[in-house]
C-alpha positions in Angstrom: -30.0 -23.8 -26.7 -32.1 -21.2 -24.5 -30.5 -18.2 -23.0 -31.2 -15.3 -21.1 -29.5 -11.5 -21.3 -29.7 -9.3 -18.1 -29.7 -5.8 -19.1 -28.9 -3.2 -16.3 -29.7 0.4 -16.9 -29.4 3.9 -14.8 -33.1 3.4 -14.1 -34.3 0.0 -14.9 -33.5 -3.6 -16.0 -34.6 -5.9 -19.0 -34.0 -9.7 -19.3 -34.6 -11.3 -22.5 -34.8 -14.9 -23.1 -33.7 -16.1 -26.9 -33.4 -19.4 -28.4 -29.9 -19.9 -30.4 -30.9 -19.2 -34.3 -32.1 -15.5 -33.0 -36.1 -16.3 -32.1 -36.7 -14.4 -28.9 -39.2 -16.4 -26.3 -40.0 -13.9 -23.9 -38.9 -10.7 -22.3 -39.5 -8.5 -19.3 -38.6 -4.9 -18.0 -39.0 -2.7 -14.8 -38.2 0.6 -14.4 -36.9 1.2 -10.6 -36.5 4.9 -9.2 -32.7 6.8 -8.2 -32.2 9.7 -6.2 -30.9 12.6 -7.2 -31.1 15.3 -4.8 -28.2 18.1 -4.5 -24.8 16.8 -3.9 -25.6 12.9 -3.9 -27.1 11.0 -7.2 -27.6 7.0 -5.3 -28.8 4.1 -6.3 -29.7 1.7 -3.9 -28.1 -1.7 -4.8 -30.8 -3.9 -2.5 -33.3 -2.1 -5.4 -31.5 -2.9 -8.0 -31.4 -6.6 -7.2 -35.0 -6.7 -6.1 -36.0 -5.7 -9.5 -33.2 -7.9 -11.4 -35.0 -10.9 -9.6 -38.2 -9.4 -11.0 -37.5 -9.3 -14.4 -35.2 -12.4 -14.7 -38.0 -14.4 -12.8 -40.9 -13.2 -15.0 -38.8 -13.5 -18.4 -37.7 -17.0 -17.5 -41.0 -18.2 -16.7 -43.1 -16.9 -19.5 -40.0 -19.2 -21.9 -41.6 -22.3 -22.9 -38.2 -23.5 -22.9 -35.8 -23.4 -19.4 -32.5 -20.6 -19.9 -29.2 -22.6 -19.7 -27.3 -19.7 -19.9 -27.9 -15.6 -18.0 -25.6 -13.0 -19.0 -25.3 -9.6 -17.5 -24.6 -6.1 -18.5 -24.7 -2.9 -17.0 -24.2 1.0 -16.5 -20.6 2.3 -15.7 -18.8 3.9 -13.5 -20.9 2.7 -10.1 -19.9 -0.1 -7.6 -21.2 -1.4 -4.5 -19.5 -2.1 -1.5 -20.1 -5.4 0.3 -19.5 -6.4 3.8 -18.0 -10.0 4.8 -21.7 -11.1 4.7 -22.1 -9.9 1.1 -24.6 -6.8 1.9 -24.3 -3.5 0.5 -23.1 -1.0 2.9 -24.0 2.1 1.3 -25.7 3.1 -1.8 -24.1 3.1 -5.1 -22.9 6.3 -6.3 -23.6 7.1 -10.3 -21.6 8.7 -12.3 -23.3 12.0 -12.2 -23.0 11.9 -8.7 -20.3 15.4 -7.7 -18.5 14.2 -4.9 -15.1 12.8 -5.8 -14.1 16.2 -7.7 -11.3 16.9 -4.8 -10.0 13.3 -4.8 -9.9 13.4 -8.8 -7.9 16.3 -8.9 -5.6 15.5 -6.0 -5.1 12.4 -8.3 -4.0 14.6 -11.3 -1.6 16.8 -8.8 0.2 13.8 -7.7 0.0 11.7 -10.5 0.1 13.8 -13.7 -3.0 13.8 -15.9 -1.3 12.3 -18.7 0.7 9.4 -16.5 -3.5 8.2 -15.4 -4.2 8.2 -18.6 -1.5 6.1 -20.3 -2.1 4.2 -17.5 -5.9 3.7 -17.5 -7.0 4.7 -20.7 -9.7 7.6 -19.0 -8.6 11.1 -18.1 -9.2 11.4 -14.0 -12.9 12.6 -13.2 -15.3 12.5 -10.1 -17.5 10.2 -12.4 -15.0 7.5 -11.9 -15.3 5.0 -9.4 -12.1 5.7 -8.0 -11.9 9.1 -6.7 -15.8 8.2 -5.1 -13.8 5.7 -2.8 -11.2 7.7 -2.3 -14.1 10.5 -1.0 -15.8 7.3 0.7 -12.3 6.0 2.5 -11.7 9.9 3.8 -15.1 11.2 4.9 -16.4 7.5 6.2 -13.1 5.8 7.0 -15.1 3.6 9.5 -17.6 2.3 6.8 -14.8 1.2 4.4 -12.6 -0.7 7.1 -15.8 -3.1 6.7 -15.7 -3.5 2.9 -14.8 -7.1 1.6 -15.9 -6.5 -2.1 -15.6 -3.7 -4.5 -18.3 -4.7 -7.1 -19.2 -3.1 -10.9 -22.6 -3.6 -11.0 -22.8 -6.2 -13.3 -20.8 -7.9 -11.2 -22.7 -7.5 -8.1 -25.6 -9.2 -9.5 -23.2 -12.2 -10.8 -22.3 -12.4 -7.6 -25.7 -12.8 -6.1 -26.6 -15.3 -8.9 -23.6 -17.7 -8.1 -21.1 -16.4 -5.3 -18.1 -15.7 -7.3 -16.2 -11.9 -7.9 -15.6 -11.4 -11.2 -16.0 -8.4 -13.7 -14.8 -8.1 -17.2 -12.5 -5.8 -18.9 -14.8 -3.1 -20.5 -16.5 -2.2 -16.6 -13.2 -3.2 -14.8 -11.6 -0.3 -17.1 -14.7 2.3 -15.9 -13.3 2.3 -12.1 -10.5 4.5 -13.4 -8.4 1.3 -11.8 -7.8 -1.0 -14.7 -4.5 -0.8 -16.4 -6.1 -1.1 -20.5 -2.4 -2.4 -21.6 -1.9 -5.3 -19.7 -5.4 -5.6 -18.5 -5.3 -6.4 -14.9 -5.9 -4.2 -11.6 -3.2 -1.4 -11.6 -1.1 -1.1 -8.6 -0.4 2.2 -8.6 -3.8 3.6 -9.0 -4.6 1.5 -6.6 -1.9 2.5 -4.3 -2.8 6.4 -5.5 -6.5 5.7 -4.2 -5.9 3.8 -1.1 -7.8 0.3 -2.5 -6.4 -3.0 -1.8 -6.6 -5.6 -4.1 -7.6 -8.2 -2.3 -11.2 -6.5 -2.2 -11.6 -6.2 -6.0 -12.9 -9.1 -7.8 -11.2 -11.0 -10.8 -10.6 -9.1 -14.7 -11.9 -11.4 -17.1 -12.9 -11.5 -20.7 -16.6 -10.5 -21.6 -18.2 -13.3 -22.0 -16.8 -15.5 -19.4 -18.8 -18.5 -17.4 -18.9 -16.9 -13.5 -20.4 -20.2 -12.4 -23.9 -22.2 -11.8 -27.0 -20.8 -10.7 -27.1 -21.1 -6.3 -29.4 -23.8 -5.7 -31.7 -21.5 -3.6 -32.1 -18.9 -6.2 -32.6 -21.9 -9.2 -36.4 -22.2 -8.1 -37.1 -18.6 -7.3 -36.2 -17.5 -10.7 -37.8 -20.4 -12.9 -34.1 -21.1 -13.5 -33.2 -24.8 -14.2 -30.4 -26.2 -11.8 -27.2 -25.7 -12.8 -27.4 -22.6 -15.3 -24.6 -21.3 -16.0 -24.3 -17.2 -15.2 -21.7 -15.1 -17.7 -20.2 -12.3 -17.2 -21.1 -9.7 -19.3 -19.9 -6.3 -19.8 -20.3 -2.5 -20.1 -24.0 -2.0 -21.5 -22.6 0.2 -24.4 -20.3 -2.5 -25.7 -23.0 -4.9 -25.2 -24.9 -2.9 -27.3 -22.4 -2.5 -30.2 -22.4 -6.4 -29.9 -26.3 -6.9 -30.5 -26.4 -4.1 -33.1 -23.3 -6.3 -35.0 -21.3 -3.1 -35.2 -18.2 -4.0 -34.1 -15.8 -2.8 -36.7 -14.2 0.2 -37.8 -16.8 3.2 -39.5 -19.9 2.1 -37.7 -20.7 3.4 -34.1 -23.7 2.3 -32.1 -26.0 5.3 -30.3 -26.9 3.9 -27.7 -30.0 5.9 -26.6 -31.5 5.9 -23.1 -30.9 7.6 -19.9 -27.5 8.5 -21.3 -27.3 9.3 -24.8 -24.2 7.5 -25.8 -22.3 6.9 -29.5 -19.7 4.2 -29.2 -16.8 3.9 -32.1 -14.7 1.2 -32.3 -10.6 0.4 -33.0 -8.5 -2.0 -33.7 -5.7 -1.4 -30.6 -4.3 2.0 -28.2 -3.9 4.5 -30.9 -0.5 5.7 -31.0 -1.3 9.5 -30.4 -3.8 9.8 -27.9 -3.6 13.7 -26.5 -6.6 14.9 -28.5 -8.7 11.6 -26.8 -7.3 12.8 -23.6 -8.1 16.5 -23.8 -11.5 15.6 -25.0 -12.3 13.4 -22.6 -12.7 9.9 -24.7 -12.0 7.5 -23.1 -9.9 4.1 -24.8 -11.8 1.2 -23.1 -11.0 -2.6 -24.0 -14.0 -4.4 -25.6 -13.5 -8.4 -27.1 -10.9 -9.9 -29.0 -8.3 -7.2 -29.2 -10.6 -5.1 -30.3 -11.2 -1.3 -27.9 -14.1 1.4 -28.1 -14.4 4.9 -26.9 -17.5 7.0 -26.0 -19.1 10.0 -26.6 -21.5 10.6 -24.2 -24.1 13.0 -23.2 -25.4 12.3 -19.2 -28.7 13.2 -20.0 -30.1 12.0 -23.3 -33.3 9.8 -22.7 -33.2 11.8 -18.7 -34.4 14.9 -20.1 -37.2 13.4 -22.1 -37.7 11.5 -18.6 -37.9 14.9 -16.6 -40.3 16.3 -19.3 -42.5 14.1 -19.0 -42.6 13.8 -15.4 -42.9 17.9 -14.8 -44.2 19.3 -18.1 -46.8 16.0 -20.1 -49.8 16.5 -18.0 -51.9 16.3 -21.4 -49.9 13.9 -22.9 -49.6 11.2 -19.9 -53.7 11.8 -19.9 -54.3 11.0 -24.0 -51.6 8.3 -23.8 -53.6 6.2 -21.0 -57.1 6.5 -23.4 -55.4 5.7 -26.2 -53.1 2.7 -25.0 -49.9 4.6 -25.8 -46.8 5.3 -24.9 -46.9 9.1 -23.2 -43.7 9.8 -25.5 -45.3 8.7 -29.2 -48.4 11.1 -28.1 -45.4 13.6 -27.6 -43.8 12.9 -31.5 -47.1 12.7 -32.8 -47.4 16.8 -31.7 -44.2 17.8 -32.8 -43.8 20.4 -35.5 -41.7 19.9 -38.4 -40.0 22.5 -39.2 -36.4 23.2 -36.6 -37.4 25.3 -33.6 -34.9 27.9 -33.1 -34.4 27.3 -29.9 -31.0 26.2 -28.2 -31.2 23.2 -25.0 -27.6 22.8 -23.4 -28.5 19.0 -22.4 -26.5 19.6 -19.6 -28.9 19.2 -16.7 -26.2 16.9 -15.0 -23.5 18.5 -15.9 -21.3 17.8 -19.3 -19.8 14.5 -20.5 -17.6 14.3 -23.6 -16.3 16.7 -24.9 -16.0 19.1 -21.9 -16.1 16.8 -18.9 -17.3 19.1 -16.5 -19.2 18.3 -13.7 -19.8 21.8 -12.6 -22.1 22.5 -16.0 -25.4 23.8 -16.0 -28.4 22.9 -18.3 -30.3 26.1 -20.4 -32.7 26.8 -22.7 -32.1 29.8 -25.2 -34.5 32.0 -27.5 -37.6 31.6 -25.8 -40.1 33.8 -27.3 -43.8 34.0 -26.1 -45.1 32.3 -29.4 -43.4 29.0 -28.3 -45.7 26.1 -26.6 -44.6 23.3 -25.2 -44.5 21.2 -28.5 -41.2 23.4 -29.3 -39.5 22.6 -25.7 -40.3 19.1 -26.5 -38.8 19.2 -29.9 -36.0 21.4 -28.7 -35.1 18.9 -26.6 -34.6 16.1 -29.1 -32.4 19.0 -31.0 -30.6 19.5 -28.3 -28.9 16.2 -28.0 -28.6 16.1 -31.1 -26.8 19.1 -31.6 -24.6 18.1 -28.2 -24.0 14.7 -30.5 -22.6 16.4 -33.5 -20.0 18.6 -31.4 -18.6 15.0 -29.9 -18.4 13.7 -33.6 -16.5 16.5 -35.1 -14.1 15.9 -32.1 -13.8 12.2 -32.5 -13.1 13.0 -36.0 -10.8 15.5 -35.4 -9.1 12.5 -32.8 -9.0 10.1 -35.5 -11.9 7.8 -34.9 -14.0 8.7 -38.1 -18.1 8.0 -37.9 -19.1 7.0 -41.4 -22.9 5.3 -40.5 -24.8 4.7 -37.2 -27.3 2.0 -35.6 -29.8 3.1 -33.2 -30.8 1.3 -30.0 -32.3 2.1 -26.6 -35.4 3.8 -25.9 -34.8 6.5 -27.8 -34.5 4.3 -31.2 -38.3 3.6 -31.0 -38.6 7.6 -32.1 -39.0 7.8 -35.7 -39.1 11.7 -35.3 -36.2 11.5 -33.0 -33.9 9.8 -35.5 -34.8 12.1 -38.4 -34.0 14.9 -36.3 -30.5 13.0 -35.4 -30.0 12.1 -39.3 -30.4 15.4 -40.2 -28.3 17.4 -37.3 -25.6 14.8 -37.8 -25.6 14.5 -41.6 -25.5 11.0 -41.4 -27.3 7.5 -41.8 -28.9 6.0 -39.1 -30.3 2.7 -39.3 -32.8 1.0 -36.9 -32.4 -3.1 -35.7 -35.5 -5.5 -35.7 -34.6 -5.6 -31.6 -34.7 -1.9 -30.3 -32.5 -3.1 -27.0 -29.5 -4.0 -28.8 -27.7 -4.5 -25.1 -30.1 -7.3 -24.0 -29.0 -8.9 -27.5 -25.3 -8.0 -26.7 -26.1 -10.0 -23.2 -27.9 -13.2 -24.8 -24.7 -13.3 -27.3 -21.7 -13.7 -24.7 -24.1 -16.1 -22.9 -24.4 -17.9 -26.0 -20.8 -18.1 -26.6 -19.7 -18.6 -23.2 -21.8 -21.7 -23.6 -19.9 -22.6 -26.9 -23.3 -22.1 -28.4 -21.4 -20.1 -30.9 -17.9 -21.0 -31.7 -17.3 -17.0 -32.9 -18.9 -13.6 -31.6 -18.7 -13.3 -35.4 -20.9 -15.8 -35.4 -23.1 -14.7 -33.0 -23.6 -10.8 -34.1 -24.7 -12.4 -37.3 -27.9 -12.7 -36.1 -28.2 -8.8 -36.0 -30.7 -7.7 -38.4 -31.3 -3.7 -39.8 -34.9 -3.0 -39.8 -34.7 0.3 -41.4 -32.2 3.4 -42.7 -33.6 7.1 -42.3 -31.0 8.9 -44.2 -30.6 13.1 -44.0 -33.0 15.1 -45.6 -32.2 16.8 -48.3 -33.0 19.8 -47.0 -30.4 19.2 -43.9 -28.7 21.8 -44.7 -31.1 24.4 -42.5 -29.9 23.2 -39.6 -26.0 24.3 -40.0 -26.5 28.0 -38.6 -28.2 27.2 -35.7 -25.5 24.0 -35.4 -23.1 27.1 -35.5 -24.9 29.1 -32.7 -25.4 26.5 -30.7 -21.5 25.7 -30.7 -21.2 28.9 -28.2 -23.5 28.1 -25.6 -21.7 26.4 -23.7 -19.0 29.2 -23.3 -21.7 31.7 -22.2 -23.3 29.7 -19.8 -20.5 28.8 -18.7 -19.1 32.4 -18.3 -22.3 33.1 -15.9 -22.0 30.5 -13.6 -17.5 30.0 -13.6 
């Protein structure tokens, strides 16, 4: 059996095509642009499908064998609003996106913070989808009188593919709507938020069959007639799927846009304030089984903005040389830690601090430093931002004891090293570097009864390589120290 994974990202989509015993047959990827301009981070969703027909299209036709099966993944926290004739009527807010902050907290004055989250398993914040349509319903109230469908964006491309509303559990729980104990829509968040039912589409298991390929599209995507479209789920879950690290001990990092680690447990922990307070969420994955995350908005984004603004040289010796821009950038990178401090918090904090109002900085600049230290400061920077939100988890209850790398930012050799040694910890590489794609091709495969387990099918998830700490680590621990206050000053300049 043939089948096809759909992977949606913050700033691109990959489909990968895969034969059943693991042998991938072809693969494609485009990178599409978002706006991010004070006060509004959009996506638009007619973009978004443009380039999943792109990728899905070209993937499917390089196969020398037709797809039977598409499953799709995606970011969080966004939805798209139809109209009765299934169009978008406005673009997608992402997570980062401010507005929402007086709706979130309204929803904590009237609700209780700790009622939401025994309710929803997430803490309220503007990143949720909710409190956006509660901003949406109260500043466009004309606009949402027309919406017919309230879509995760996974879900919006299912429902392209094959006409039917349906998201699964892990991205249902993201809207901040989801109750995570008897997983189904909850009515009084829903009531709370002013969004009817009737609008949202079906909770379903990951994994799910949504329906068959519409004849029109079949053709246009080198899709046979009568493929069968899945349901995926939340890219970081995916990913823990491909990497085969769904169990207790091992968290995937999930490295792209968002720099994301993602632990799993067996069921709602019994004491869940410290999750609350620190902003982890408990999100239902497959089988019983429930994740959280510890996440950093701008992980793979600030290598992006790097790149764009400051690798002039780099972008010029990467197109002579036939490389990527950022392997010219590692291959410049001293070795030795830079001293310098980057808050990753260009778009505000995630986990631990949840703050939306956060600003980015960079500390101890000195006139000796180039930019092959802002570069590598950088890559410390997240890492350092990692290691705060695993002490936290620890201190939570949801021990780390290994990690496997995926995204972009697994394909860094120098990247990891620096992770390994800031975190103290393993980190082992897979032979496929986009473990969500895999993740994607896995529920297809089992929504197909290809595989009678996901056991079964994470089996096929293979280690490439373990970069363990150095044995010099140790040299990083008083900076890791420093860098613990920076956020507090920054923050004290800007409160």
């Amino acid at each position: 059996m043939v089948m096809g994974g759909l992977d949606i990202g913050t700033s691109g989509c990959k489909c990968t095509v895969m034969r059943a015993d693991g042998k991938v047959l072809s693969s494609c990827y485009r990178e599409y642009g978002v706006s991010r301009r004070a006060g509004a981070h959009e996506a638009d969703p007619a973009v978004i499908w443009d380039t999943a027909k792109h990728v899905i299209r070209d993937a499917c036709s390089q196969s020398p064998e037709p797809v039977q099966a598409l499953a799709v993944t995606s970011f969080g926290e966004s939805v798209v609003l139809l109209d009765d004739g299934g169009e978008p009527l406005a673009p997608a807010m992402l997570y980062t996106d401010p507005r929402g902050q007086e709706q979130s907290e309204r929803l904590s004055r009237e609700l209780g913070e700790q009622r939401i989250f025994d309710m929803c398993g997430h803490s309220p914040n503007a990143m949720y989808s909710l409190p956006k349509l509660m901003y949406l319903r109260e500043t466009q109230p004309e606009l949402f009188t027309r919406v017919r469908h309230i879509l995760p964006i996974h879900a919006y491309i299912v429902y392209r593919l094959c006409g039917t509303a349906v998201t699964d559990y892990s991205l249902a729980a993201r809207t901040m709507m989801l109750d995570v104990r008897k997983l189904d829509w909850c009515d009084e968040l829903l009531a709370a938020g002013g969004v009817m039912r009737s609008v949202l589409p079906k909770v379903v298991p990951p994994g799910t069959a949504a329906g068959e390929i519409l004849p029109d599209l079949a053709t246009e995507l080198s899709l046979p007639k009568g493929a069968v479209m899945v349901i995926g789920c939340h890219d970081q879950v995916a990913a823990a799927i491909g990497a085969g690290a769904l169990c207790p001990g091992v968290a995937v990092n999930g490295s792209g846009t968002v720099e994301c680690f993602t632990p799993v447990f067996g069921g709602i922990p019994a004491q869940t304030d410290l999750m609350r307070q620190n902003g982890y969420a408990i999100v239902p994955a497959v089988d019983g089984l429930y994740v959280t995350y510890a996440f950093i908005f701008t992980g793979g984004a600030l290598l992006q903005w790097y790149r764009d603004h400051f690798a002039v040289a780099a972008k010029a010796e990467a197109e002579k040389s036939g490389r990527s821009v950022y392997a010219v950038l590692d291959s410049k990178v001293r070795s030795d830690p830079t001293g310098l401090f980057v808050l990753p918090h260009f778009a505000g904090a995630a986990t631990p601090y949840m703050d939306s109002g956060a600003k980015g900085a960079v500390v101890g600049l000195l006139l000796e430093h180039d930019e092959r230290d802002l570069y590598r400061a950088l890559l410390e920077g997240v890492a350092y931002e990692s290691r705060v939100n695993l002490e936290r988890l620890a201190q939570s209850g949801v021990s780390i004891g290994s990690i496997r790398a995926t995204g972009g930012g697994a394909r860094s050799r120098v990247w990891l090293q620096i992770k390994a040694d800031i975190l103290g910890k393993p980190i082992e590489t897979l032979e496929v570097d986009e473990a969500g794609t895999v993740g994607s091709l896995m529920l297809a495969g089992l929504a197909c009864g290809c595989y009678a387990t996901l056991d079964q099918a994470m089996a096929l998830a293979k280690t490439k390589a373990r970069i363990e700490p150095a044995a010099d680590r140790i040299r990083y621990d008083l900076s890791y120290e420093r860098y613990k206050r920076v956020y507090d000053a920054v923050k004290s300049i800007y409160a």
